[in-house]
N, C-alpha and C positions, 0 to 999 in steps of 0.2 A: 504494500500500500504506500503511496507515494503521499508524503506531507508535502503542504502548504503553509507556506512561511509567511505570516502576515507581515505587510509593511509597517513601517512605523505610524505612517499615516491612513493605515487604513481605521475605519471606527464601525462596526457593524451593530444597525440596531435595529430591533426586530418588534413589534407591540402583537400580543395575543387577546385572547378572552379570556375569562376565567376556568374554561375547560382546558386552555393551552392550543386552542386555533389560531391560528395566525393572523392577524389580520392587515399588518402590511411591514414590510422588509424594505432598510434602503439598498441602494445598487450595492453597497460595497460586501453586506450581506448576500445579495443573490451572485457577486462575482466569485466571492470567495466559496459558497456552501457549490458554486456551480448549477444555480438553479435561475430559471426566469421568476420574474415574480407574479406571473399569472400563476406557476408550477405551485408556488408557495401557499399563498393569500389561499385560505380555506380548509389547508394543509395544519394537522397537528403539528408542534415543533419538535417533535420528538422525531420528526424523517430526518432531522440531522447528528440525533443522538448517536455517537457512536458505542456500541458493544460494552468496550472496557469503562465505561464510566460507571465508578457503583451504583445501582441505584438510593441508598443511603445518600448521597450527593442530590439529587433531587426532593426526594423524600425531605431534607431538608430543607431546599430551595421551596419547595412547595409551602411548609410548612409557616417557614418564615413571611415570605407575601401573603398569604392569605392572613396572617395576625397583622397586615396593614405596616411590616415593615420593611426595608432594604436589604437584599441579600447581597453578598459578591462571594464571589468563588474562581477556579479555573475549571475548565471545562474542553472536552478533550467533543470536538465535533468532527463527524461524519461529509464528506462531499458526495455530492451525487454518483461522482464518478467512482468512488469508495476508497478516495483516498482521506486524508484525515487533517486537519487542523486545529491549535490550541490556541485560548482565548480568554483573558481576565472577564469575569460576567459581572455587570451588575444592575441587579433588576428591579425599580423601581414598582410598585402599586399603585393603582389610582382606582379613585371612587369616582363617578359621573353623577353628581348630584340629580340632574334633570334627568336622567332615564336610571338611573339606578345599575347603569354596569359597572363591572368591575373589567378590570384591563389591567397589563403588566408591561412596562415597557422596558428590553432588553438591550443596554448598551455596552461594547465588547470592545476590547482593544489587545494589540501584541502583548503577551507576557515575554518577560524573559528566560534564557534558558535556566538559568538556576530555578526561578518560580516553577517552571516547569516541571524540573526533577524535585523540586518539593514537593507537586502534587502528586505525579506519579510513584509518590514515596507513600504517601500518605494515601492514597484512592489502595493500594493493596493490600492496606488492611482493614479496609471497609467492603462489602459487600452490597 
């Protein structure tokens, strides 16, 4: 599987619904996961989950937004093409007063490689 090296300048942000639908991706998102964003938009965001990520790591991430707070994390994603890229997350909530949605919105940037081997230090002994 062939990784993707984010730029420095890349910043991927993705916003869902409260079941984890997607509801819109910017370009640097659909460049890097390797997906159009019609492909996306209606798409669970777990098509870019990759394998090795505990789930314990969501479970959390879950956890934490839905009690209305900020998560971050790193997060080891999936591309279309099934190569893989890593990514500092951090996922704001939001309440929509007027219609009463709830929404997440996910903004992503290059970790470094030590951050990296931190996580993949620590995701092995999570399940």
């Amino acid at each position: 599987m062939e990784e993707y090296v984010l730029r420095a300048d890349d910043f991927l942000v993705s916003q869902t619904n409260d079941k984890g639908i997607i509801l819109f991706a910017n370009d640097d998102f659909c460049k890097v996961a390797g997906y159009t964003l019609e492909e996306l938009v209606g798409k669970p965001h777990n098509v870019v989950r990759h394998p090795d990520m505990p789930k314990a790591a969501f479970k959390d991430l879950w956890s934490t937004v839905k009690e209305g707070k900020v998560w971050t994390g790193y997060v080891k994603n999936r591309t279309k093409a099934g190569g893989f890229y890593w990514v500092y997350a951090t996922v704001f909530p939001s309440y929509d007063e007027k219609t009463g949605a709830k929404t997440y919105l996910s903004c992503r940037r290059k970790p470094s490689p030590a951050e990296i081997a931190d996580a993949v230090n620590l995701y092995k002994t999570l399940r």
